[in-house]
C-alpha positions as CSV (number, residue, x, y, z in Angstrom):
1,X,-19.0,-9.3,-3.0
2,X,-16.5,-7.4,-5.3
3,X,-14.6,-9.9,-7.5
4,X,-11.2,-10.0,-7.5
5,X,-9.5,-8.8,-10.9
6,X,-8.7,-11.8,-13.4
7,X,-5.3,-10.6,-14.1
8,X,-3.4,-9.4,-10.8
9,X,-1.3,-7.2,-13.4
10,X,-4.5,-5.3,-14.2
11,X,-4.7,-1.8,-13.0
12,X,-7.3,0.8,-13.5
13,X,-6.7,4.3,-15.1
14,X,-9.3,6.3,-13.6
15,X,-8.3,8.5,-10.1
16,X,-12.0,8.3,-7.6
17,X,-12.0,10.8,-4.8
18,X,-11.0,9.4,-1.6
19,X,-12.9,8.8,1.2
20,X,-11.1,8.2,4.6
21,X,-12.9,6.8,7.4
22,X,-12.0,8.2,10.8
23,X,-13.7,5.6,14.0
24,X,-12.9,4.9,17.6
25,X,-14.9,4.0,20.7
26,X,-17.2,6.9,23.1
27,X,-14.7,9.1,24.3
28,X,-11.2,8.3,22.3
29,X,-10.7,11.2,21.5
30,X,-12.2,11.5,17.7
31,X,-13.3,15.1,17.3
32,X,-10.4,16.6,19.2
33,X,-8.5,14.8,16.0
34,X,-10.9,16.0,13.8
35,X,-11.0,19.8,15.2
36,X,-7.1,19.8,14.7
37,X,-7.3,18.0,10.8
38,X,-9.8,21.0,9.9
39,X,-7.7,23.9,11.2
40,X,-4.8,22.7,9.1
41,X,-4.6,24.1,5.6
42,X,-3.5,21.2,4.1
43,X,-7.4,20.5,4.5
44,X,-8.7,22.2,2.0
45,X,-10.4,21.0,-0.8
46,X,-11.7,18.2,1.7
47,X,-15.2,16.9,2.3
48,X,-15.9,16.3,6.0
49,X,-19.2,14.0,7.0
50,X,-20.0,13.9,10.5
51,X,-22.2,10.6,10.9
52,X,-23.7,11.2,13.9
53,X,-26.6,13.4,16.0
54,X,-25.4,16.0,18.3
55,X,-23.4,19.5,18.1
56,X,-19.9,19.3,16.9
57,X,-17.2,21.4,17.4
58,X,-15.1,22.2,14.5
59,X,-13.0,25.6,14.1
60,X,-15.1,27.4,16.8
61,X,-18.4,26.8,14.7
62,X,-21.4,24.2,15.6
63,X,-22.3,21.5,13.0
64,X,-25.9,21.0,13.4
65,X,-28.2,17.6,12.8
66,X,-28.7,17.9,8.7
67,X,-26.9,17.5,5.9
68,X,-28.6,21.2,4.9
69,X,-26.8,23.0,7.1
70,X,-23.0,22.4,5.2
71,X,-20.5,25.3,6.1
72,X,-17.4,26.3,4.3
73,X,-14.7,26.7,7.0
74,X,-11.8,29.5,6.6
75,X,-9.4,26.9,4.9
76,X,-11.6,25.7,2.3
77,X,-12.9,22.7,3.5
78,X,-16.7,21.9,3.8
79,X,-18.0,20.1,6.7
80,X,-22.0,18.7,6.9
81,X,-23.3,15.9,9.2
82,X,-25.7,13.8,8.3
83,X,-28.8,11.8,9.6
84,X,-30.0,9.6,6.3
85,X,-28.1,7.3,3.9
86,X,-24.3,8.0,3.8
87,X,-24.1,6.9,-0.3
88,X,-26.9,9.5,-0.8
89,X,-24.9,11.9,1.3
90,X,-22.1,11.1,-1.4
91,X,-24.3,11.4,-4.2
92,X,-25.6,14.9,-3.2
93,X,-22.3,16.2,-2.6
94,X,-21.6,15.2,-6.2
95,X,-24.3,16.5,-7.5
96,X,-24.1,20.1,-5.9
97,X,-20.5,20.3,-6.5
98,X,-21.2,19.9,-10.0
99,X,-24.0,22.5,-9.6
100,X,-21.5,24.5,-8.2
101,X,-23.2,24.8,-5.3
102,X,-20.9,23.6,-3.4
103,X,-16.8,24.5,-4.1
104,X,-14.8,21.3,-5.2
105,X,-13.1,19.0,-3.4
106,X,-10.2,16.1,-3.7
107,X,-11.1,13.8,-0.7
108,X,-13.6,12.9,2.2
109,X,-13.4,12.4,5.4
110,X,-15.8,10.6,7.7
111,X,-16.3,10.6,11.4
112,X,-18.3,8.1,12.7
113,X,-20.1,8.0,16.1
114,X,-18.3,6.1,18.6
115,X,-20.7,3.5,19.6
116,X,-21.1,2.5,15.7
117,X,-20.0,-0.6,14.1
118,X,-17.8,0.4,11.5
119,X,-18.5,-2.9,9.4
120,X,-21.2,-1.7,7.5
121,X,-20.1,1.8,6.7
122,X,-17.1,0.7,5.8
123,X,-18.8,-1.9,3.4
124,X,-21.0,0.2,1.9
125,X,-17.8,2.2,1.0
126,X,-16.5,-0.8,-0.7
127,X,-19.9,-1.4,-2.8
128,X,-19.4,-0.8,-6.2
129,X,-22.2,1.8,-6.2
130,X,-19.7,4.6,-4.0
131,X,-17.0,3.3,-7.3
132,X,-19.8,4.1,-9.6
133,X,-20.3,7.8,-8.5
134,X,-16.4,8.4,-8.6
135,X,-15.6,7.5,-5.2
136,X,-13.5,4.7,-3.4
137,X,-12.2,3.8,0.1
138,X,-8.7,4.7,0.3
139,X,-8.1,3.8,4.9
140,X,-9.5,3.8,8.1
141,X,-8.2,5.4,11.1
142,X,-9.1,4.5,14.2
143,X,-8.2,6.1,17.9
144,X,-8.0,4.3,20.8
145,X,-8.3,5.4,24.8
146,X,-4.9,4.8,26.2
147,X,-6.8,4.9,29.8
148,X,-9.8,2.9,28.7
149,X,-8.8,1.2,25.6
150,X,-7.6,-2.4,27.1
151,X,-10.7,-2.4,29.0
152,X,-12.7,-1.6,25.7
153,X,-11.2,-3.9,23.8
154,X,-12.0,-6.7,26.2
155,X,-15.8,-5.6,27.0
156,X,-16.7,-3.8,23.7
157,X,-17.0,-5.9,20.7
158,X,-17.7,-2.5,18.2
159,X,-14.1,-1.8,20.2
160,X,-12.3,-4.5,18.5
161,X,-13.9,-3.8,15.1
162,X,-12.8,-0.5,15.1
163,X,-9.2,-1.3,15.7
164,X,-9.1,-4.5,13.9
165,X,-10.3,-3.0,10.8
166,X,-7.9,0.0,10.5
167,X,-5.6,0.6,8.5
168,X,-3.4,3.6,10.7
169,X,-4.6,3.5,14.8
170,X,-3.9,6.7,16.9
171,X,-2.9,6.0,20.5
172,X,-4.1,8.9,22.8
173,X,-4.5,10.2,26.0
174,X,-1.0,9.4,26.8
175,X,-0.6,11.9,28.7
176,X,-2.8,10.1,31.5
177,X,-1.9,6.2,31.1
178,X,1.5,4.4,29.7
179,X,0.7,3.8,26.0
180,X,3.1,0.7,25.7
181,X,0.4,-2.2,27.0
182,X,-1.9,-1.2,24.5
183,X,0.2,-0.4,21.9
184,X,1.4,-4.3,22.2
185,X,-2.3,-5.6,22.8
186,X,-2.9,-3.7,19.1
187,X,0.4,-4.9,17.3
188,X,-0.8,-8.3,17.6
189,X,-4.7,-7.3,17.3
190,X,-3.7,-5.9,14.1
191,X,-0.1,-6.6,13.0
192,X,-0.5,-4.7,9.1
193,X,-1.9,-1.3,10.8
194,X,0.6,1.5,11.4
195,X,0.5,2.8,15.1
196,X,1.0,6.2,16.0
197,X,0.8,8.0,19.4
198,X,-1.0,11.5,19.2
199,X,-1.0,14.6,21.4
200,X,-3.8,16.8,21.8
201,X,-5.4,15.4,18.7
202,X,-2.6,16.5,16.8
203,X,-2.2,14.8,13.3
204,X,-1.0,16.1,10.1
205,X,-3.5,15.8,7.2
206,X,-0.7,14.1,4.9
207,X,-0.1,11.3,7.3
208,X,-3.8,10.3,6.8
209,X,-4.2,10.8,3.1
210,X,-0.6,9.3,2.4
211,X,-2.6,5.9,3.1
212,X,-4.4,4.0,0.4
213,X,-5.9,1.2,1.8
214,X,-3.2,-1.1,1.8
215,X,0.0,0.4,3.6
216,X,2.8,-2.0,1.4
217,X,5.5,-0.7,3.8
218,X,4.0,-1.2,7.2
219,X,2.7,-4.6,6.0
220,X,6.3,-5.3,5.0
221,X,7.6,-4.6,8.5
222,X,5.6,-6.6,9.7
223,X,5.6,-9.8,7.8
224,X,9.6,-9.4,8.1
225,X,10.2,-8.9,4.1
226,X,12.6,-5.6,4.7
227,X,15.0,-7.2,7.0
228,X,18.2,-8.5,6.4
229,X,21.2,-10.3,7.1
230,X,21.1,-13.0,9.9
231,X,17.4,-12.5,11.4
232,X,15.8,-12.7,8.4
233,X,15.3,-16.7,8.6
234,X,14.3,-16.4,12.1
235,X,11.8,-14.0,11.6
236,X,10.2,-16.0,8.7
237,X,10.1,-19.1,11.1
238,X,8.2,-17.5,13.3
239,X,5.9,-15.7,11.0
240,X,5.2,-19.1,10.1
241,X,4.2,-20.6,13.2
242,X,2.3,-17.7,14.5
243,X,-1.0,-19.2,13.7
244,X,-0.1,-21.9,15.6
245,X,-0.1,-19.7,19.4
246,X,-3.2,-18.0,20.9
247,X,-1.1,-15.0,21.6
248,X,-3.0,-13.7,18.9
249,X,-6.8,-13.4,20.1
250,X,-7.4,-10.7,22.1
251,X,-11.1,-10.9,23.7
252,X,-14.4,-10.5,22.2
253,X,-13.1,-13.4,20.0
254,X,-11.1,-11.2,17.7
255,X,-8.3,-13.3,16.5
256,X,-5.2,-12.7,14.1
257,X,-4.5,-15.5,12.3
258,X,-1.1,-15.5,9.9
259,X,-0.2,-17.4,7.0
260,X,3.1,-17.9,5.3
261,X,4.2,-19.7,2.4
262,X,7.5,-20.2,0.7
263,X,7.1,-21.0,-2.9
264,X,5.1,-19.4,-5.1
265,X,1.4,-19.9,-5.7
266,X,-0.7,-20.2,-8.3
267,X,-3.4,-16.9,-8.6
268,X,-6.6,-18.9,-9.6
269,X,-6.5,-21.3,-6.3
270,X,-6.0,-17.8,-4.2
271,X,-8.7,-16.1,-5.8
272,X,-11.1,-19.0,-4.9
273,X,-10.1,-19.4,-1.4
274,X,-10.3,-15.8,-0.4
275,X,-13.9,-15.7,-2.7
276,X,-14.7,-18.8,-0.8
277,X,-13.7,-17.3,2.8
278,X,-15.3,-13.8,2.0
279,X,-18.9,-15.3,1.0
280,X,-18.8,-18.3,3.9
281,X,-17.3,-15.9,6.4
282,X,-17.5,-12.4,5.8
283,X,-19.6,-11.5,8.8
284,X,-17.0,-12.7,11.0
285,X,-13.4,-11.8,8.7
286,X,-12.6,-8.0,9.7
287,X,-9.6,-7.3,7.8
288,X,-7.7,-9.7,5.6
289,X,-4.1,-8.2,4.1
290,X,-1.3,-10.3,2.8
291,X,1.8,-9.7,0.0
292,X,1.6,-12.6,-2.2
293,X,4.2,-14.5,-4.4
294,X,2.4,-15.4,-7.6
295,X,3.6,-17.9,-10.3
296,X,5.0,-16.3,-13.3
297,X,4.7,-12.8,-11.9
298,X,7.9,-10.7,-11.4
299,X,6.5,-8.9,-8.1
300,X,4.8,-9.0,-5.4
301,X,1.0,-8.8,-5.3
302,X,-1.3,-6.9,-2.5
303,X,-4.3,-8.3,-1.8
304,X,-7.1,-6.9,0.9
305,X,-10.4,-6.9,1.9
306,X,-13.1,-5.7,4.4
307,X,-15.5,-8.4,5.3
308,X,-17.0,-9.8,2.2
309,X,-15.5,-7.4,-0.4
310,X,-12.2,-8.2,-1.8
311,X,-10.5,-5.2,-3.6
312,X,-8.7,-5.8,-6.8
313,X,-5.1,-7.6,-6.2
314,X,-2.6,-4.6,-6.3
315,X,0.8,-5.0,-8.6
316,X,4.0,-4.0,-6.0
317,X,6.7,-2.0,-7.2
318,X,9.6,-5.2,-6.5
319,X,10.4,-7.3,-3.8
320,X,13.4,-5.4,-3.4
321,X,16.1,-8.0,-2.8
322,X,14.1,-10.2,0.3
323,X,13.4,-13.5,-0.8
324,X,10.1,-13.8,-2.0
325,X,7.6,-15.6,-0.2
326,X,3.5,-15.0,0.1
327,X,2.2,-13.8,4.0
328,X,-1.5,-13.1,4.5
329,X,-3.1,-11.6,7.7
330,X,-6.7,-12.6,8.5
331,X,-8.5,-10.7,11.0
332,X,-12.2,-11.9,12.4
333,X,-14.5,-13.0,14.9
334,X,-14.6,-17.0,16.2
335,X,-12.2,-18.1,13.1
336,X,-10.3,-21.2,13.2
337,X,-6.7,-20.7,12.6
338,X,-6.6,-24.0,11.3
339,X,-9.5,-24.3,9.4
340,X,-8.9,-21.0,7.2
341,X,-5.1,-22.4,6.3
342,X,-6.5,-26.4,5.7
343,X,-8.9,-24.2,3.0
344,X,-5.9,-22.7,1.4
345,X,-4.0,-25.7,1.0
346,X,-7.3,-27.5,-0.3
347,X,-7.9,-25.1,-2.7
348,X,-4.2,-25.2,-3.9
349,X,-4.2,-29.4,-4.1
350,X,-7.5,-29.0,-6.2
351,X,-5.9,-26.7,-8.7
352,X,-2.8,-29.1,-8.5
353,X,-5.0,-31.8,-10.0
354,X,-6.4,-30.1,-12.3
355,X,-3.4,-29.2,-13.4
356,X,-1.3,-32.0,-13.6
């Protein structure tokens, strides 16, 4: 597990390349995306891994089965799949790049295959090894079937991984089925992801690498901190209860469970609850996001994680005249709503008493 930093204020100097993380079930519609992001020019300068057997088609060319056979398309960017270990993969475009083998690039991008569960990619992207070779997750996108996806989500559990992990998920096919069931079935799934609906595969580059793992504004929208005037308190109220519904599991026993809290709280009894939850359950917990009010710091404080790795808290730029409060999204498998917030409040009475 990667420990939270000591000091929420902290914050690193160095600038890793970014890897983005592109998943989605058989047949949603991931390499018509991907054939569109590599015939943009805003692509170059971009590492694409394909992580999965089989011919490809990208810009009119075939990607074959090995890491070996690499091409540079017309724009600049590079494109290999692979069939061994994905940090190696990383490593050895490192090293060839540095070789000059290979041109430079700012960013990666990685398709998955569709019937992979994204879990441990996604962790091994979190490992500190990918941050020791210059590297670091930035988001995941994730498409999803707007003719099969309900179905998917209900029957599939890799299905519900995929979208409950993501950071942006892209709504297609609607040209053949009404998008606006699914898109409500993955607003509550995952309330902190952005949602887009997309055409043909067609997706500017900049929309993907514009996120960094934790989108402050579409978690804001959702946890109700940029409204104003007379909603505002309703909102929070029922922000607060949410947990308290079952309007929030969605089959395969992925659940959403929300957590609010009003004053501020203190940042050593957080840190050990979400250490706590993130070795205990980090099988089951596939996102966990939240914007927390700390004591006796000025801003507001992003915290996320994957599983059992917990990324370093992340210093907002202000709370921007809402009221500030601390909401935190957990999404996992077989979780009890209850049980996850009677471990917060434990953790907070403990540091109370040791405290007082």
């Amino acid at each position: 597990m990667n420990d939270l930093d000591e000091n929420p204020n902290a914050s690193g100097d160095n600038t890793p390349i970014g890897i983005y993380v592109i998943t989605g079930f058989l047949g949603s519609g991931k390499t018509t995306l991907l054939n569109h992001l590599v015939s943009d020019p805003a692509m170059a300068d971009t590492a694409v891994i394909i992580n999965e057997f089989g011919e490809v088609g990208i810009d009119h060319a075939l990607v074959e089965k090995s890491f070996e056979d690499a091409m540079l398309l017309s724009n600049g960017c590079l494109c290999c799949t692979i069939r061994g270990d994905l940090l190696d993969t990383l490593e050895t475009l490192s090293v060839r790049r540095d070789m000059g083998r290979i041109p430079a690039f700012k960013r990666v991008v990685i398709e998955t295959t569709g019937l992979a569960d994204p879990a441990p990619i996604v962790e091994s992207l979190s490992d500190q090894m990918v941050a020791a070779r210059g590297f670091a997750l930035r988001a995941i996108a994730t498409t999803v079937d707007a003719v099969h996806g309900m179905g998917q989500l209900d029957s599939q559990f890799e299905a519900a991984k995929q979208a409950g992990m993501a950071d942006l998920l892209l709504v297609t096919k609607t040209d053949l089925a009404d998008a606006g069931p699914l898109t409500r079935r993955l607003r509550a799934l995952n309330p902190s992801a952005s949602i887009e609906i997309v055409v043909d595969g067609r997706l500017a580059p900049e929309r993907l690498f514009a996120l960094d793992g934790f989108d402050a504004q579409a978690a804001k929208d959702w946890l109700g901190t940029n409204h104003s005037g007379g909603n505002h308190d309703q909102d929070d109220d029922h922000n607060h209860h949410h947990h308290e519904h079952d309007v929030n599991r969605h089959g395969a026993d992925v659940c959403a469970i929300s957590i609010t809290r009003e004053s501020p709280l203190p940042w050593p009894a957080v840190r050990a609850w979400l250490r706590s939850l993130a070795s205990l359950r980090g099988a089951d917990i596939l996102r966990m996001k939240g914007i927390l009010c700390i004591e006796d710091v000025d801003a507001p404080i992003a915290v996320h994680g994957i599983q059992s790795s917990l990324h370093p808290p992340k210093r907002l730029k202000g709370w921007s005249g809402e009221a500030p409060s601390s909401r935190i999204v957990i999404i996992g498998r077989d979780l009890d709503a209850a049980g996850v917030e009677h471990a917060l409040d434990t953790a907070l009475a403990a540091h109370r008493r040791r405290h007082s």
